[in-house]
C-alpha positions as a printed NumPy array, in Angstrom:
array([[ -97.254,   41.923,   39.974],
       [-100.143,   39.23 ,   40.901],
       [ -99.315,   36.939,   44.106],
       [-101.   ,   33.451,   43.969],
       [-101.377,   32.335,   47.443],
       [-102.299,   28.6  ,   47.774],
       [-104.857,   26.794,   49.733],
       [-103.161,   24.732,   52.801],
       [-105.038,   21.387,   50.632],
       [-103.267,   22.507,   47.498],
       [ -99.797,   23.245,   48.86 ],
       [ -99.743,   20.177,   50.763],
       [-100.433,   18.315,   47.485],
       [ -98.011,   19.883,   46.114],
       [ -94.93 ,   19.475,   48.431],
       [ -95.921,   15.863,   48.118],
       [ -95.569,   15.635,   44.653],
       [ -92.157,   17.627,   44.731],
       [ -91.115,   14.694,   46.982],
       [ -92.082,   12.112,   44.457],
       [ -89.982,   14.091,   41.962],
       [ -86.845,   14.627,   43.911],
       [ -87.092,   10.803,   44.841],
       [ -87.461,    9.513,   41.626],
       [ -84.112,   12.109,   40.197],
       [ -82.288,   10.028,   43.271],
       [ -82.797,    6.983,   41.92 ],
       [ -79.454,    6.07 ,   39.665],
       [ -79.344,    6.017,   35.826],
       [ -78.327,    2.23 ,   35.045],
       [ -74.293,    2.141,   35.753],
       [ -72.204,    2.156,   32.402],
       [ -70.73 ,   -1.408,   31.669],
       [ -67.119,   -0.996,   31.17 ],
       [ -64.204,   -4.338,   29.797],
       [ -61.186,   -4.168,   31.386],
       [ -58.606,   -5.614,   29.122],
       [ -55.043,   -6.495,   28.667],
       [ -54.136,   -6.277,   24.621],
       [ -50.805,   -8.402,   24.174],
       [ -49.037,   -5.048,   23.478],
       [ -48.931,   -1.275,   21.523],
       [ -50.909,   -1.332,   17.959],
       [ -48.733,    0.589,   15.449],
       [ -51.505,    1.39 ,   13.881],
       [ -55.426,    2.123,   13.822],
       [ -55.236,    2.244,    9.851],
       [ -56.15 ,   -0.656,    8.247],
       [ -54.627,   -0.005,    5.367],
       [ -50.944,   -0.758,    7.382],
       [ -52.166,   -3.67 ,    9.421],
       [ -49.866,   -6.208,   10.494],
       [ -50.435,   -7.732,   13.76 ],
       [ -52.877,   -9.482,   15.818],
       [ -52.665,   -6.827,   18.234],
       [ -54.197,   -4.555,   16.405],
       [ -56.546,   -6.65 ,   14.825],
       [ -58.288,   -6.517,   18.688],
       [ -58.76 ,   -3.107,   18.449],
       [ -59.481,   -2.288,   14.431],
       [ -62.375,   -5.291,   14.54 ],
       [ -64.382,   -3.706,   17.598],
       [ -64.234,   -0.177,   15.886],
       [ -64.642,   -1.271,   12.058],
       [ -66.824,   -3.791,   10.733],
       [ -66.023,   -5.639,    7.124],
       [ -68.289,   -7.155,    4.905],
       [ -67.723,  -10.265,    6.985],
       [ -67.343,  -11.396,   10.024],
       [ -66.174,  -13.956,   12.672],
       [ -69.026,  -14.395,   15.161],
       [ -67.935,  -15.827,   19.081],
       [ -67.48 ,  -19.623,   17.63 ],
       [ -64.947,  -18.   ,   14.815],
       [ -67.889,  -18.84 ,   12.278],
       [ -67.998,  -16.222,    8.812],
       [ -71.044,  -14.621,    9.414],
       [ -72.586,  -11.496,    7.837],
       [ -71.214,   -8.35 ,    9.072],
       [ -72.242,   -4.674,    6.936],
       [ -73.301,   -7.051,    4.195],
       [ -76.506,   -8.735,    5.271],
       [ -76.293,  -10.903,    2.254],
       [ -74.073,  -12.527,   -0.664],
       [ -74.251,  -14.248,   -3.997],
       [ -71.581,  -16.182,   -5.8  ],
       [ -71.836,  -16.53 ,   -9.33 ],
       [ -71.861,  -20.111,  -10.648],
       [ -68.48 ,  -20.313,  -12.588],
       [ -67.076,  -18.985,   -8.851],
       [ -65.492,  -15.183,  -10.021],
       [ -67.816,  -12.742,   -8.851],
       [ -69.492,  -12.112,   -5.8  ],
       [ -72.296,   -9.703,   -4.576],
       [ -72.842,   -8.186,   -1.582],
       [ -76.237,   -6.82 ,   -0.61 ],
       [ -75.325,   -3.61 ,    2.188],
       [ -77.499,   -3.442,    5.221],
       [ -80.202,   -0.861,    4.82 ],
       [ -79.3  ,    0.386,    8.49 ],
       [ -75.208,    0.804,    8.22 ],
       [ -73.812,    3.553,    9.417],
       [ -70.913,    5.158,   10.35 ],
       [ -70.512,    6.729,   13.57 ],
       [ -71.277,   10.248,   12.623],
       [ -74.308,    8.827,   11.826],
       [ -74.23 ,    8.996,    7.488],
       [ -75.118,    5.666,    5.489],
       [ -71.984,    2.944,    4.833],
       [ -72.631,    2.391,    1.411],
       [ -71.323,    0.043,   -1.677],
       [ -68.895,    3.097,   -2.514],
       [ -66.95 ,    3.155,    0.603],
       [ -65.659,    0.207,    0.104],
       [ -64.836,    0.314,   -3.195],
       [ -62.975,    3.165,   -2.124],
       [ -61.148,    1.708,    1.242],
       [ -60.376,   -1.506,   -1.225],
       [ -58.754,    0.463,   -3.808],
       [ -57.065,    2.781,   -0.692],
       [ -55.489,   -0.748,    0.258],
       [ -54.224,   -1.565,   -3.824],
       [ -52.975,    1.699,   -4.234],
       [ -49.065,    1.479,   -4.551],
       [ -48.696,    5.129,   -3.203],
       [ -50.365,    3.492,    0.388],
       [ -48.102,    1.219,    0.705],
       [ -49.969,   -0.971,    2.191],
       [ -48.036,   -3.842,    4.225],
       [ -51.105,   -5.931,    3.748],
       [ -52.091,   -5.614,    0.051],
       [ -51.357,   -8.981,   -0.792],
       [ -54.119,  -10.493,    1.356],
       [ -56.619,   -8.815,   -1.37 ],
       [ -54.645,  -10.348,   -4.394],
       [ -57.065,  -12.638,   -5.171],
       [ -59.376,   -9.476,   -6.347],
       [ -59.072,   -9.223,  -10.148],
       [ -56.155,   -6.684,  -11.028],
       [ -55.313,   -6.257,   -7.306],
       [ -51.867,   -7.274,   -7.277],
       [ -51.439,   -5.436,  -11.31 ],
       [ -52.55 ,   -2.55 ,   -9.252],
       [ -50.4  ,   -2.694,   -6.459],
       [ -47.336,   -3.392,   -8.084],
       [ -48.143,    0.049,  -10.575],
       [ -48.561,   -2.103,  -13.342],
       [ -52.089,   -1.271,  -13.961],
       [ -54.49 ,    1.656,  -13.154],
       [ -56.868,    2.058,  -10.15 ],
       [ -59.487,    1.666,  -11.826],
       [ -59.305,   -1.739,  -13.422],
       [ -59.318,   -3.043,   -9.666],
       [ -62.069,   -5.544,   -9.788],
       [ -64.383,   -3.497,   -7.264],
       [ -67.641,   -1.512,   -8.12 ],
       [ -70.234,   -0.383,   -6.526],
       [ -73.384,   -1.005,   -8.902],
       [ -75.417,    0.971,   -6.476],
       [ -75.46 ,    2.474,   -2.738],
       [ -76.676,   -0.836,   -1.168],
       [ -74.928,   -3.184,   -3.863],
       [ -71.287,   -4.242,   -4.175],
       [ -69.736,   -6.009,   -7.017],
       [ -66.328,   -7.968,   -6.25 ],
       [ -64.482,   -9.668,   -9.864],
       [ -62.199,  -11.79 ,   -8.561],
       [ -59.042,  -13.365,  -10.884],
       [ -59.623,  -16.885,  -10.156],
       [ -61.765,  -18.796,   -7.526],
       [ -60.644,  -18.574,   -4.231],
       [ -62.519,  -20.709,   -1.401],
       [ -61.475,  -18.554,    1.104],
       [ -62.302,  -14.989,   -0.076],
       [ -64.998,  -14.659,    2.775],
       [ -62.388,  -15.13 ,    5.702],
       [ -60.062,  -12.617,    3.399],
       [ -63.033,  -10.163,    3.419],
       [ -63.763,  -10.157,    7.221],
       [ -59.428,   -9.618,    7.839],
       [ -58.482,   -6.003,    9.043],
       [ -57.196,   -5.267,    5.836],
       [ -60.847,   -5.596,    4.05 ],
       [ -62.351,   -3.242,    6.323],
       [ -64.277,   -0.238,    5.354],
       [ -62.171,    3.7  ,    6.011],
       [ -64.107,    6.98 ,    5.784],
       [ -63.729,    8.9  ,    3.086],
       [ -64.852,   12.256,    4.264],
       [ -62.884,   11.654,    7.486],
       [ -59.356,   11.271,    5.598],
       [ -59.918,   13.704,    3.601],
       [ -60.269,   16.118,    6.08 ],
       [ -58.402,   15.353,    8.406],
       [ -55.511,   13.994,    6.792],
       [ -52.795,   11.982,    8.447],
       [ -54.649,   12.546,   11.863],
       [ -57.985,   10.817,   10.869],
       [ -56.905,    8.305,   12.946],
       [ -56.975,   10.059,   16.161],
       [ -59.819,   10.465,   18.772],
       [ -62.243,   12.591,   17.889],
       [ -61.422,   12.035,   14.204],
       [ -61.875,    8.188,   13.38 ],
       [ -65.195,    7.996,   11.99 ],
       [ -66.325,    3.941,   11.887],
       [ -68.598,    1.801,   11.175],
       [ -68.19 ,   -0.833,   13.987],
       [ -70.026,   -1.395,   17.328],
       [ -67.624,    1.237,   18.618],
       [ -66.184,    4.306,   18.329],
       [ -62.709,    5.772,   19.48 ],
       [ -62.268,    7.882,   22.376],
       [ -58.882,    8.234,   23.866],
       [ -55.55 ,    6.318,   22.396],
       [ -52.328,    7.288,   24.911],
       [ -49.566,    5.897,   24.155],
       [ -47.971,    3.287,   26.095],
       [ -50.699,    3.662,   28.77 ],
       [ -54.254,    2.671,   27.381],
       [ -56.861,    2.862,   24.657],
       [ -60.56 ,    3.499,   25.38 ],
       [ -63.2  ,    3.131,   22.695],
       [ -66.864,    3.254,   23.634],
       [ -70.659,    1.957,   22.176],
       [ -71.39 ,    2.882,   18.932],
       [ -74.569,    4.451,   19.018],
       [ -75.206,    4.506,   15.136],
       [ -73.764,    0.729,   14.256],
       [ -77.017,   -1.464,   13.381],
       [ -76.974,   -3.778,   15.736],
       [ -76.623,   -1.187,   19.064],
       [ -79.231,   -2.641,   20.909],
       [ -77.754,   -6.078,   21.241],
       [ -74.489,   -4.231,   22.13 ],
       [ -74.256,   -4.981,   25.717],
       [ -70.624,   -3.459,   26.941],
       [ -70.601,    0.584,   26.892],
       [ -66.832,    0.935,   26.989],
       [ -63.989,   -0.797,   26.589],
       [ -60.238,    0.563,   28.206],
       [ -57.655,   -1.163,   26.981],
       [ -53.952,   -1.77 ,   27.836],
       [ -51.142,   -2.497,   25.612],
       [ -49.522,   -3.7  ,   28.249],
       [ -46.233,   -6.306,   26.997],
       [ -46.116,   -6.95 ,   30.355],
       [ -47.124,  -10.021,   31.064],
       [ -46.603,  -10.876,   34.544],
       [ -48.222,   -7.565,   35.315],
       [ -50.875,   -7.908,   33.545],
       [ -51.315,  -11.491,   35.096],
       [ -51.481,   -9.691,   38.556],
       [ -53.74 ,   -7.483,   37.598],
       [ -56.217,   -9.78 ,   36.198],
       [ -55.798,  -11.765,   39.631],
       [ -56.485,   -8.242,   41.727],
       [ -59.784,   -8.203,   39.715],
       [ -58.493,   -4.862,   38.309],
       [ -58.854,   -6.012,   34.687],
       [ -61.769,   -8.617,   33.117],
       [ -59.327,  -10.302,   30.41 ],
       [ -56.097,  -10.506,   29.329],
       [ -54.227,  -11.754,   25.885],
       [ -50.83 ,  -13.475,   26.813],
       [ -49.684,  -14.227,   30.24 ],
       [ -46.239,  -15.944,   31.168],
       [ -46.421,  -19.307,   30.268],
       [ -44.354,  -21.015,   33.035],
       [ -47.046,  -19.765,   35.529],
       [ -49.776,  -22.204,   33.518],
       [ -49.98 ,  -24.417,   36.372],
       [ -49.95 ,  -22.004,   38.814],
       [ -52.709,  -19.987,   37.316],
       [ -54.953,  -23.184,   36.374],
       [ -54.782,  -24.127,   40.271],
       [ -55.622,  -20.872,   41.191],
       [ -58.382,  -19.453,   38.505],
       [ -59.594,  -22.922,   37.192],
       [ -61.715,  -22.2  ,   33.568],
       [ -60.865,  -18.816,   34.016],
       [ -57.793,  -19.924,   31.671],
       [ -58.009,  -20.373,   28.105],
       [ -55.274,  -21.945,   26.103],
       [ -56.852,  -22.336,   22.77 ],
       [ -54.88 ,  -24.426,   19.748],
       [ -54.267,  -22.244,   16.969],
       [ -53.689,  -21.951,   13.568],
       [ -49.966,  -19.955,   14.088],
       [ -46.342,  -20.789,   14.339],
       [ -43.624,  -19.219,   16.066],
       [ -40.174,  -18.922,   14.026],
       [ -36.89 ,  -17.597,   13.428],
       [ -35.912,  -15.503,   10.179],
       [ -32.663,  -15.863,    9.15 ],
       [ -31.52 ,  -13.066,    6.823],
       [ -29.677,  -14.259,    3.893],
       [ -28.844,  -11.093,    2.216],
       [ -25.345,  -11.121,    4.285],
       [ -23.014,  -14.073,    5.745],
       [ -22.903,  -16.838,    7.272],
       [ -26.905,  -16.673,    6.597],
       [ -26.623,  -16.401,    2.659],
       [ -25.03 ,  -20.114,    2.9  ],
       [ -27.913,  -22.954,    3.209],
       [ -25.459,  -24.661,    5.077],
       [ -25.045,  -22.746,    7.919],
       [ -28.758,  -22.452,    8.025],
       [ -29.721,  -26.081,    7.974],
       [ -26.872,  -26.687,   10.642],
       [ -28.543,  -23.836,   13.059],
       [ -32.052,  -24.879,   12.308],
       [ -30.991,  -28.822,   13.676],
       [ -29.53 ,  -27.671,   16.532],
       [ -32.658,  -26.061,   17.896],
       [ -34.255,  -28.475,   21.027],
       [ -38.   ,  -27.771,   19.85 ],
       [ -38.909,  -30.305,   22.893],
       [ -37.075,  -28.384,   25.015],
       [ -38.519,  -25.281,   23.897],
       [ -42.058,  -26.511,   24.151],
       [ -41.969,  -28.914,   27.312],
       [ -39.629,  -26.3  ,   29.685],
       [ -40.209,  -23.397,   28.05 ],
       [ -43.397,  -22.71 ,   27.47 ],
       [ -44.447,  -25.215,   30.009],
       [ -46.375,  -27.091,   27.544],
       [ -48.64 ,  -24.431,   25.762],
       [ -46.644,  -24.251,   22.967],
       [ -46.211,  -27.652,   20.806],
       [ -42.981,  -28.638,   18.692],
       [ -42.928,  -27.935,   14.724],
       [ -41.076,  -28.804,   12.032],
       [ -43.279,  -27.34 ,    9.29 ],
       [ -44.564,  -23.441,    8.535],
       [ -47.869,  -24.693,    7.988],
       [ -49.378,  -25.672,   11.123],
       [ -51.324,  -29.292,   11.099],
       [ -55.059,  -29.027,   11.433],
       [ -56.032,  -27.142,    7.651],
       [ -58.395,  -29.543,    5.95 ],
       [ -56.855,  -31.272,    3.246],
       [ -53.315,  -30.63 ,    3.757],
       [ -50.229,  -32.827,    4.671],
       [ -47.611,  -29.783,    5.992],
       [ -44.086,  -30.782,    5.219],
       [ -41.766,  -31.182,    7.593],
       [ -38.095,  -30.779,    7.731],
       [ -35.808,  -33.668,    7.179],
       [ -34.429,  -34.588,   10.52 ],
       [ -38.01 ,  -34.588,   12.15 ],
       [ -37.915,  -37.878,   13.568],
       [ -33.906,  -37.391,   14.243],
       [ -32.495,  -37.73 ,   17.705],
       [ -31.255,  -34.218,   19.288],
       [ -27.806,  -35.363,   20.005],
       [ -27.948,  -36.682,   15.971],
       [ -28.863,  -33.678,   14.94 ],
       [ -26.269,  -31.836,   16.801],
       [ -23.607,  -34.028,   14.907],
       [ -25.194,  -33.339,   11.387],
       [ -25.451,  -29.132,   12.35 ],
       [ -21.268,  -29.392,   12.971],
       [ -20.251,  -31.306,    9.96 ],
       [ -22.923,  -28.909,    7.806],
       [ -20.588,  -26.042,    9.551],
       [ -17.272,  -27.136,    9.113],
       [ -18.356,  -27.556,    5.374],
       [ -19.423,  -24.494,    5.346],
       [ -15.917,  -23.058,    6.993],
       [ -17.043,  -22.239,   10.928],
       [ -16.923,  -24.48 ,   13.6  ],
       [ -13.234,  -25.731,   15.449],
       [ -10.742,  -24.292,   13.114],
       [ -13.307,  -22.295,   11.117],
       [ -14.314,  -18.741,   11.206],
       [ -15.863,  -17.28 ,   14.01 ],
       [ -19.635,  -18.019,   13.813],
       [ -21.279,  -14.867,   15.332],
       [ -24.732,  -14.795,   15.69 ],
       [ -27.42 ,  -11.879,   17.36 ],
       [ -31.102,  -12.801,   17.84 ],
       [ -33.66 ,  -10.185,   17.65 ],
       [ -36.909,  -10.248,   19.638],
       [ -39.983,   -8.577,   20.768],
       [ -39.594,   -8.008,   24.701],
       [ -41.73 ,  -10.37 ,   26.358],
       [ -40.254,  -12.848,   29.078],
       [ -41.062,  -15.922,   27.337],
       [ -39.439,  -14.706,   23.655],
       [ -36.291,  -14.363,   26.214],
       [ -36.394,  -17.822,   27.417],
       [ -36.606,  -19.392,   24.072],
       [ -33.882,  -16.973,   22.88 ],
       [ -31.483,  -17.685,   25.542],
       [ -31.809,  -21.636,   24.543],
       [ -32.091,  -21.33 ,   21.152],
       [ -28.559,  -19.216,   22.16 ],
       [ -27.164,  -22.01 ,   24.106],
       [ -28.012,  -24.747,   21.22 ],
       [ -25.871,  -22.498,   19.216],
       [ -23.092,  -22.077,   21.643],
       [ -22.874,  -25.706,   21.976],
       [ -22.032,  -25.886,   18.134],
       [ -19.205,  -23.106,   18.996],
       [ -20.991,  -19.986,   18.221],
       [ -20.843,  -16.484,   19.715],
       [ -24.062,  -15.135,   20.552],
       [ -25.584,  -12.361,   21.78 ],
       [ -29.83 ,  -11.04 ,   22.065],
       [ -31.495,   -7.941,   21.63 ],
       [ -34.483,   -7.258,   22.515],
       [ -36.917,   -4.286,   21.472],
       [ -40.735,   -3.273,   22.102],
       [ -43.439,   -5.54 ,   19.691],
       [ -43.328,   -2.145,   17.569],
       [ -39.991,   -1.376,   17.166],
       [ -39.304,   -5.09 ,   16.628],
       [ -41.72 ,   -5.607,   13.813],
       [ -41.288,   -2.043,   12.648],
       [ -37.788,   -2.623,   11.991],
       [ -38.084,   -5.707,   10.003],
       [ -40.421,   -4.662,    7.994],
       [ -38.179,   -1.691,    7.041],
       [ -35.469,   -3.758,    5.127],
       [ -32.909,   -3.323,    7.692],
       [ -30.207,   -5.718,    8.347],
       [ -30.377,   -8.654,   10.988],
       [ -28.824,  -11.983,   11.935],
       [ -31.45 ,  -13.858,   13.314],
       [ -35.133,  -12.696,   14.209],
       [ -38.202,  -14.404,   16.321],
       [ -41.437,  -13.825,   14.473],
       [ -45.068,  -15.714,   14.755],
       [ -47.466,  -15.875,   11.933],
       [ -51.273,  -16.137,   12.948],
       [ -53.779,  -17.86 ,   10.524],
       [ -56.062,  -15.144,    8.591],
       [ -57.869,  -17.711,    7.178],
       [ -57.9  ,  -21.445,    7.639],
       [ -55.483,  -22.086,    4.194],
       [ -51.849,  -22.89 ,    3.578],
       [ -51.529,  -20.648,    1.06 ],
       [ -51.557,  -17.658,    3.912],
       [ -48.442,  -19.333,    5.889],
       [ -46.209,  -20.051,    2.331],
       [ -46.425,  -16.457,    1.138],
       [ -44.645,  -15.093,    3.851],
       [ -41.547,  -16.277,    1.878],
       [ -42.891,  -14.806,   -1.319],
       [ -39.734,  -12.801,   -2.899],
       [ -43.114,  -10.256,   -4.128],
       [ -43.833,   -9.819,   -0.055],
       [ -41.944,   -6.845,    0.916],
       [ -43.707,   -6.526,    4.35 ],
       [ -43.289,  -10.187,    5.934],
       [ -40.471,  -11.823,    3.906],
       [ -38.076,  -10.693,    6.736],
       [ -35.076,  -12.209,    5.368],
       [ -35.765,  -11.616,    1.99 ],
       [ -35.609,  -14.875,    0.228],
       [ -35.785,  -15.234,   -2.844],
       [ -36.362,  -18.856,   -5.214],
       [ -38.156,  -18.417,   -8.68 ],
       [ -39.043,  -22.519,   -8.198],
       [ -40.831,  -21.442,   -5.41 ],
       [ -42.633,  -18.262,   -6.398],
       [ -43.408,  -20.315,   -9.341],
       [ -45.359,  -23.234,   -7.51 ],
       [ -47.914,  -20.55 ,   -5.554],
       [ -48.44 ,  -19.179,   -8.862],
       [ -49.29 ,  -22.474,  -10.201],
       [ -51.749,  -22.968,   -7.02 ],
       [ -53.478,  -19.992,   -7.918],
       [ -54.431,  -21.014,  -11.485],
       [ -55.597,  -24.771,   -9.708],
       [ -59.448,  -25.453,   -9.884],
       [ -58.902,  -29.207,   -8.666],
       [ -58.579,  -28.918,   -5.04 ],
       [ -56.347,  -31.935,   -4.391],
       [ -53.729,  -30.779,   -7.069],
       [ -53.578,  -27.454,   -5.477],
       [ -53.065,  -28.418,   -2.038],
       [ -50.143,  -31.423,   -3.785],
       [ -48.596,  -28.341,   -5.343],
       [ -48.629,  -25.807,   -2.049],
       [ -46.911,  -29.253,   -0.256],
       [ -44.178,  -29.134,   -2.636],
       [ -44.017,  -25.007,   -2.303],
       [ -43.441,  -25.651,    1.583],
       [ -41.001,  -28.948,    0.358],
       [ -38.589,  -25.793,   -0.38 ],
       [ -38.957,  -23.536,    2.201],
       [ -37.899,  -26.856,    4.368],
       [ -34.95 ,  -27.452,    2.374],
       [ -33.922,  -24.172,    1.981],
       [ -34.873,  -22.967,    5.665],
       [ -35.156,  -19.33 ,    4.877],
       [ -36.666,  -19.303,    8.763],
       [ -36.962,  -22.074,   10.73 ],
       [ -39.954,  -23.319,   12.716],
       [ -40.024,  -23.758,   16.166],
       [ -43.193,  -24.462,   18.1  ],
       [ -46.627,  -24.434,   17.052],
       [ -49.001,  -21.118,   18.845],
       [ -51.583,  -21.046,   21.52 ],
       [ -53.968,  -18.466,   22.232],
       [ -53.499,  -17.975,   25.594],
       [ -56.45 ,  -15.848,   27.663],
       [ -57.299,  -15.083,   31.426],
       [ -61.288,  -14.228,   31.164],
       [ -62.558,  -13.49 ,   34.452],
       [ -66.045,  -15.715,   35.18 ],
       [ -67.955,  -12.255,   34.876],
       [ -67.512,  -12.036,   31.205],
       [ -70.083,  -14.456,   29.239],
       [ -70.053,  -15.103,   25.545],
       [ -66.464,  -15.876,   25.353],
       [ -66.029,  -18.805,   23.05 ],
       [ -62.143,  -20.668,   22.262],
       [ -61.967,  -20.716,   18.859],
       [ -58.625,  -21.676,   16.065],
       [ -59.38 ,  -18.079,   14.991],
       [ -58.616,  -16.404,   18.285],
       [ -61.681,  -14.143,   17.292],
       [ -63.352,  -12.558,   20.111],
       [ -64.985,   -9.37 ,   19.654],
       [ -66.372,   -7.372,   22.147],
       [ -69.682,   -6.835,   20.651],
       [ -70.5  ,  -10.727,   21.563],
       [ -69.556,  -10.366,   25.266],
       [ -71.2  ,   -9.524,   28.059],
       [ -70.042,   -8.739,   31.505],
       [ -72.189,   -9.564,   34.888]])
């Protein structure tokens, strides 16, 4: 063995550097940025091929990225695409993929994956409760229904970076279509190896700014930075923990304890309150969605027009809107909210009637229909998704009905056991549902009563007129005409009042002042990617 010994010069130089060292491994690494949120409740899903809610459009958006997107404002912007071409006579449209897309285990999104997540969607052995958003796609809706094979879909990739979408007539809004959950882009190689449980932690492979980390059930979802997504380095939040939370006066306290950065939904009597307390820390943002009832008229009394009209006029929509939801909720007598450009929404007849004349109408409607004083017993339940102000509105929506001599009862369940249900085919009386714009057109709010819309058309109602007039709309190149002939679609659903409208949606959000980039918008699009937190 050879021993070194060291000059008292050297080993004094070099204890001094050691100390340099072990200073500079004290310093800390910069801290991990983490969002705090509340989501509004549990996604069913983190498939977007069975979609349905809001909810989960939160969380599918910051982990998957479409062709598409909505930027902060709620503006289409590119999203995997960095570019697109429209062909003059309006049918077909190109998409250029980004050169740098990438999924998260870090191999090239290409033209071919979503060809293949677009045909996943069309495929009738999906099932996909969100199909019909793609219809516009040449063959889609031949496809879904099994009437034609996969492969006519109008999708093909004409190389790895170029994407070819035929569509079956023009459609103004196919960009807003493309950036919905339902467009987004699946792996492949991660479903087929994994199977059913792609979906989990560990497994999801995506293509968005994150990446999924944890999912437990009831308690919270985590999903953190993608490293791999193109535009990482102007991704400024490392994780995001999430609660699904239907809780909303929890949630509210929690966002006042500073223990979360943002919450979707809080009660809406406490508006006031909060707005004294937190100032422009809350948003209540007009949006394109309406909040109903679905009357199922498979079954009596709800298969006789009759009884539904008379129910439907006995509803106090200013009460609803001025005491119940405190004001951040506005009255409607029309699916289709106002605001969509070009549009007149029409409105059901006794709009401009006073309540107590209204009342009077609903119980002659009901004795000529064979309930009321003397009648049959009118018995009624209303369904709902637990959340304190769905049980406000249904306990006076309940008490409008008593007053006509009805026995009625609620039940409430979890958002996705509620929505679950009805989309199952079961049986109901009466159920609250809201429908949120996916793109700024009428069209999206009508087909919700489309007798072809086994996911949303709760009730199951079913008029050939009807069904007829979208079709017609769909073959309309004159804009005007279409939008006269979608008018006279809604004309029906107002006379026939297969659900009934109630008040017109707000977005409501508690952001806390340390979160920048957060922008109100009729899209309620806010993805994390955009934000920042101080």
């Amino acid at each position: 063995m050879v021993v070194y010994s060291l000059s008292r010069c050297a080993a004094l130089a070099l204890v001094a550097c050691t100390a340099i060292f072990a200073t500079a491994s004290l310093k800390p690494a910069k801290a991990e940025t983490v969002l705090y949120k509340g989501m509004g409740g549990e996604p069913l899903t983190l498939d977007p091929a069975h979609t349905t809610t809001n909810i989960e459009e939160m969380a599918l958006k910051d982990l998957y990225e479409g062709l598409t997107v909505y930027d902060r404002a709620g503006n289409i912007v590119p999203g995997a695409a960095e570019s697109w071409t429209l062909s003059p006579d309006g049918m077909t449209l190109t998409f250029k993929i980004r050169q740098n897309a990438k999924w998260s285990d870090g191999t090239p999104v290409t033209a071919s994956d979503f060809v293949y997540s677009i045909q996943r969607m069309e495929n009738p052995k999906e099932a996909a409760g969100y199909a019909n958003i793609l219809y516009p796609i040449k063959n889609a809706q031949e496809v879904n229904n099994g009437k034609a094979d996969l492969s006519s879909l109008g999708v093909k990739a004409l190389d790895d970076r170029t994407l070819e979408i035929d569509l079956k007539q023009p459609t103004p809004y196919m960009l807003q279509l493309l950036a919905h959950q339902a467009a987004l882009p699946v792996s492949k190689a991660a479903i087929e190896k994994y199977g059913a449980d792609w979906v989990k932690p560990g497994n999801l492979v995506s293509n968005g700014a994150y990446m999924l980390t944890e999912n437990v059930a009831n308690d919270h979802l985590t999903w953190v930075k993608n490293p791999n997504h193109w535009d990482a380095a102007n991704t400024k939040i490392d994780k995001v923990v999430a609660y699904p939370s239907e809780d909303q006066a929890a949630m509210e306290r929690r966002f006042m304890a500073g223990e979360i950065d943002m919450t979707y939904q809080f009660p809406t009597d406490q508006i006031v309150f909060l707005r004294s307390k937190l100032g422009d820390q809350v948003h209540v943002t007009a949006g394109l969605s309406t909040y109903y009832y679905a009357f199922d008229g498979r079954h009596p009394p709800f298969n006789d027009v009759r009884v539904r009209q008379a129910l439907s006029m006995a509803i106090d929509r200013d009460f609803l809107s001025e005491k119940i939801f405190a004001g951040s909720k506005l009255p409607t007598y029309s699916l289709v909210p106002d605001g969509i450009s070009g549009y007149t929404p029409a409105k059901l007849d006794y709009a401009n009637q006073p309540q107590l004349d209204r009342e009077d109408q609903a119980r002659e409607l009901l004795k000529q229909a064979g309930y009321g004083e003397g009648g049959k017993p009118l018995k009624i339940e209303i369904r709902y998704n637990t959340n304190e102000g769905h049980k406000k509105a249904a306990l006076a929506v309940a008490d409008n009905w008593k007053a006509l001599g009805a026995e009625v009862s609620v039940l409430n369940q979890d958002i996705k056991t509620h929505y679950a249900f009805l989309q199952s085919g079961a049986s109901f009386d009466v159920a609250r549902a809201g429908w949120v714009a996916d793109y700024a057109d009428p069209e999206n709010f009508l087909t919700l009563t489309l007798s072809t819309n086994k996911t949303f058309n709760y009730g199951s109602y079913n008029n050939p007129q009807f069904d007829a007039l979208i079709a017609k709309s769909y073959q309309e190149r004159d804009q005007a005409v279409r939008m006269k002939t979608l008018h006279d679609a809604e004309a029906l659903i107002m006379r026939d009042v297969p659900i009934t409208p109630l008040v017109n949606d707000a977005d409501p959000w508690l952001v806390s002042n340390k979160i920048k980039g957060f922008v109100e918008n009729a899209t309620n699009q806010h993805m994390t990617r955009f934000l920042t937190k101080e």
